[in-house]
C-alpha positions in Angstrom: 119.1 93.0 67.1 115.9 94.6 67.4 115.7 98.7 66.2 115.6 100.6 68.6 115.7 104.9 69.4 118.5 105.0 71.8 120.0 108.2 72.8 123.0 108.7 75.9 122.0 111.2 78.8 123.2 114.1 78.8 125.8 114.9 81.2 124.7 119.3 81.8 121.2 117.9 82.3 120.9 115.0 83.7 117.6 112.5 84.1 116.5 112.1 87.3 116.3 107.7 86.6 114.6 107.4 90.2 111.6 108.9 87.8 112.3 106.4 84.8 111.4 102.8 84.2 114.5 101.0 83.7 114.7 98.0 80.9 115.8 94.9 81.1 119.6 93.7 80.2 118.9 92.6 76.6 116.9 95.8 75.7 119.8 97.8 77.5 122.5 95.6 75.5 120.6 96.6 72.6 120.4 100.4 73.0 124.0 100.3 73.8 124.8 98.7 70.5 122.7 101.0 68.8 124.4 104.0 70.1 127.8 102.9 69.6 127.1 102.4 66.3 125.9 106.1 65.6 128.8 107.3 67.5 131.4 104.9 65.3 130.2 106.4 62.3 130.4 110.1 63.4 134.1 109.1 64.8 134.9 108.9 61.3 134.1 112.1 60.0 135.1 114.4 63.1 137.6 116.4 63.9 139.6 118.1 66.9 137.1 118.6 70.0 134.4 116.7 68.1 136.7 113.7 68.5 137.3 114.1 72.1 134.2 114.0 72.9 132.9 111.0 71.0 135.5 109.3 72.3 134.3 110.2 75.5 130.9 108.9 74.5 132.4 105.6 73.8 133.7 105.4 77.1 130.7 106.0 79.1 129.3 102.8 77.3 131.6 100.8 78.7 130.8 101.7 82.2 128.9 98.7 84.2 126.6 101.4 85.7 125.0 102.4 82.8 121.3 101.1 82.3 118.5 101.9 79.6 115.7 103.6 81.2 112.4 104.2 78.5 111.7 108.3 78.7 107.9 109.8 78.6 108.3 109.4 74.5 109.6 105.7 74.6 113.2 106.2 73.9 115.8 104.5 76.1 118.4 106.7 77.7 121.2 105.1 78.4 122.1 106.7 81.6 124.5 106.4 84.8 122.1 105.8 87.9 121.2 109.6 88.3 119.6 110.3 91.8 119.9 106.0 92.3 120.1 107.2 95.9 118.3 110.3 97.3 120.8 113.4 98.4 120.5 114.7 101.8 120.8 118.1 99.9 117.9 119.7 98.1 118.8 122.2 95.5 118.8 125.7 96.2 116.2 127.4 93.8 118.6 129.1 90.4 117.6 132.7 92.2 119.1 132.6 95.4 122.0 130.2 94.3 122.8 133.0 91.8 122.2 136.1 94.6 124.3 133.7 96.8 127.2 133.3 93.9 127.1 137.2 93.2 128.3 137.9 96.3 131.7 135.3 96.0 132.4 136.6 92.3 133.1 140.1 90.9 130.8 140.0 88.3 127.5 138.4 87.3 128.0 134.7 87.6 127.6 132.9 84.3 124.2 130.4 84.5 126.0 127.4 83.7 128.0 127.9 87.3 124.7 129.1 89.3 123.0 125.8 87.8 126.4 123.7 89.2 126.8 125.7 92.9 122.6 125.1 93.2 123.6 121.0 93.3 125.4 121.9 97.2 122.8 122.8 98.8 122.1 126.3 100.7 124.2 125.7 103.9 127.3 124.8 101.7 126.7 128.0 99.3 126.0 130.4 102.7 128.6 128.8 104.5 130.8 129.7 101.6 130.2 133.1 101.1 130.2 133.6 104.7 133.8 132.6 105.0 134.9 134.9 102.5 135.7 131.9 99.7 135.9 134.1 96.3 135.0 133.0 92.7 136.8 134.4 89.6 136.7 133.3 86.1 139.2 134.5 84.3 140.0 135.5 80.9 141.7 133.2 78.3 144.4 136.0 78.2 145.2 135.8 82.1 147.2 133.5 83.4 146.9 132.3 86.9 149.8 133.4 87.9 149.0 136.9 87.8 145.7 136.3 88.8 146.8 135.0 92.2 149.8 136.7 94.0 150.1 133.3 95.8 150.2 131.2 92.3 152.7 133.3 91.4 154.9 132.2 94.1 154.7 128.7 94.7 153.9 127.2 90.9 155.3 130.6 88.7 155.0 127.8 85.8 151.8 126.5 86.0 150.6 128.6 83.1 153.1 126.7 80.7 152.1 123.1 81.7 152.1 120.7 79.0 147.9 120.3 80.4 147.5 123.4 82.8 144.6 123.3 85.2 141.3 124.5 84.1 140.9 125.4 87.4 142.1 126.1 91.2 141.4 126.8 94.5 144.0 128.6 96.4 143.5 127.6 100.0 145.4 130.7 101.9 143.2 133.1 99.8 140.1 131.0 100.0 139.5 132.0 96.2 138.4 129.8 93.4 140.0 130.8 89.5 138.1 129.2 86.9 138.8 129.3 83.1 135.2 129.9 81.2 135.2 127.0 79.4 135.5 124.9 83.1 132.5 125.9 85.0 130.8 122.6 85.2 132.8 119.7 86.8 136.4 122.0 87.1 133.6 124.4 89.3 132.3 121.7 91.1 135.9 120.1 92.4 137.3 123.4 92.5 134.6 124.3 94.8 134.6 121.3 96.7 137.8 122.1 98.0 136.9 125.5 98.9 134.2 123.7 101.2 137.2 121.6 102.6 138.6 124.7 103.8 135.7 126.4 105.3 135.6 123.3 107.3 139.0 123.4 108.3 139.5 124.1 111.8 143.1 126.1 111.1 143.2 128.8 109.0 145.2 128.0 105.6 144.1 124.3 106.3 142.0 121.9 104.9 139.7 119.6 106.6 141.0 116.7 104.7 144.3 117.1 106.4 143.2 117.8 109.9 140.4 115.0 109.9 141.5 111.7 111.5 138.8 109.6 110.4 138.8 111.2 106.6 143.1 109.9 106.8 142.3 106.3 107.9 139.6 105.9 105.3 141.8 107.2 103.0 144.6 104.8 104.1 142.8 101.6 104.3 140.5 102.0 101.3 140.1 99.4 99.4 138.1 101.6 96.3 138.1 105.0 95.1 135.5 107.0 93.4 137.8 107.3 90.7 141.9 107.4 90.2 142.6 111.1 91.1 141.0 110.8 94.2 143.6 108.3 95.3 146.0 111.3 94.8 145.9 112.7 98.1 143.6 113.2 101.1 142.5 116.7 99.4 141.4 115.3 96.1 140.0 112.2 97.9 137.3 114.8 99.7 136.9 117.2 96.4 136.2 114.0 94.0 134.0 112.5 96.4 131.8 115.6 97.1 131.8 115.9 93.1 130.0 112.5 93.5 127.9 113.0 95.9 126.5 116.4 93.9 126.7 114.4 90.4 128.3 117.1 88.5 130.3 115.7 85.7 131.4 117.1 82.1 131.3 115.3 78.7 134.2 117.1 77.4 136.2 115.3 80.2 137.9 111.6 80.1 137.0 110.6 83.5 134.1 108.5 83.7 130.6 110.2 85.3 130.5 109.5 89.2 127.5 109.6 90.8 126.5 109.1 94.9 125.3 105.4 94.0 128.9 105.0 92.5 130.4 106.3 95.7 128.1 104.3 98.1 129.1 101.0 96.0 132.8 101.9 95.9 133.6 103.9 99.5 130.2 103.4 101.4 132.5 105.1 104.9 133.1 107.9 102.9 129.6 108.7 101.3 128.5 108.0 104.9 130.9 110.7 105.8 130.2 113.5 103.1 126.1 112.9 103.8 126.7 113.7 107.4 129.0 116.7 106.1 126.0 118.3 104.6 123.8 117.6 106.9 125.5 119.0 110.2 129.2 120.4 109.5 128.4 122.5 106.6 125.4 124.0 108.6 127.4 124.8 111.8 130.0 126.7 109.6 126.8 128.9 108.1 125.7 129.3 111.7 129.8 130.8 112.4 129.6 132.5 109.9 126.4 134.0 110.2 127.1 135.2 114.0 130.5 136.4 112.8 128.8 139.0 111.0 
């Protein structure tokens, strides 16, 4: 095997591999090789969260998507196919998404969630914040059931789950919790479904339920993005937005999704988020702009 500098993309800042010249299968087999080897050895000597996320590592190599792509230095990244389809959504500029955000939350948003709520485009951010969707992340020491008066009442044990959430949107309050450890891919589903409601046409509703075409392509699928979308018609839109954005977490066991991974695996859906963000999400900005 020939030595090679190999290095896996980083999942908070991902390459753009539309940008990147993409190596062959035998250099790619080799990069992988050479990173699993690194990552076997550290395995050895870590501990508690370290471990996690090697493990995790080791995971993503497996995944059929991954290619090597040579960066501006001429090391391979071994990367999930990033941008391997253009978004209908240009990023909102960190300024206004973080103006935007301040407005939602009660305090000065963290950067880490501006950089995440930038990847949905302005229409989806206005259209949020003119619906009244909140944004709290909360302390380690409060649990959501006090944080939420309607937590409290329908799940009064969710704080003593053997894994409790790291985050949740409660749909008759239209308010996001988040924990401050969760403000990457937790933010990005989390807010996903807050987007499901703003385009409910009920109040308390989400669009997932009222949606005839989103229920038959959830019935008659034949793949998923991943396994917790097939949950439910409410995790099958949040997931598959998460896609379509590409936020994803390396502290997290679920393998990185991007819109290339949805197109392969649910092309009806990705056809039906794009248009989403293209027309829906701007009609609800429009409401909600002439609303106030």
């Amino acid at each position: 095997m020939p030595d090679v500098r190999a290095v896996l993309a980083d999942l908070a800042d991902p390459p753009d591999t539309s940008r990147l010249v993409a190596c062959d299968e035998s250099l790619t087999a080799c990069a992988v090789e050479s990173v699993r080897a690194r990552l076997l050895r550290r395995r050895r000597s870590a501990s508690g969260g370290r471990t996690s996320e090697i493990l995790g590592a080791l995971r993503r190599l497996q995944n059929p998507q991954l290619s090597g792509f040579r960066n501006e230095n001429g090391t391979i990244v071994l990367s999930e196919p990033f941008n391997g389809l253009p978004s209908a959504v240009p990023p909102v500029p960190l300024d206004l998404t973080r103006s935007i955000v301040s407005a939602m939350t009660s305090s000065r948003p963290p950067i880490t969630l501006v950089r995440v709520l930038s990847a949905f485009g302005a229409a989806a951010l206005e259209g949020a914040r003119a619906a009244g969707v909140r944004i709290d992340v909360l302390p380690a020491a409060v649990k959501f059931r006090d944080a939420s008066a309607s937590v409290g009442r329908s799940v009064p044990d969710i704080d003593a789950w053997a894994a409790p959430p790291s985050g949740l949107f409660v749909v008759d309050e239209r308010r996001m919790l988040l924990r401050s450890h969760a403000l990457r891919m937790a933010a990005a589903h989390e807010f996903a479904h807050a987007l499901d409601s703003v385009l409910a046409k009920r109040s308390r509703s989400y669009f997932s339920f009222e949606s005839e075409e989103l229920r038959y392509y959830f019935a008659t699928a034949i793949g998923f993005i991943n396994e917790y979308a097939a949950t439910g018609l409410d995790e099958y839109f949040a997931e598959s937005v998460r896609a379509y954005v590409e936020i994803n977490d390396s502290r997290c066991a679920w393998p990185p999704v991007t819109r290339q991974d949805l197109f392969l695996r649910d092309p009806r859906m990705f056809a039906l988020v794009e248009r989403l963000f293209k027309t829906n999400l701007t009609q609800a900005e429009r409401r909600g702009r002439a609303r106030r």
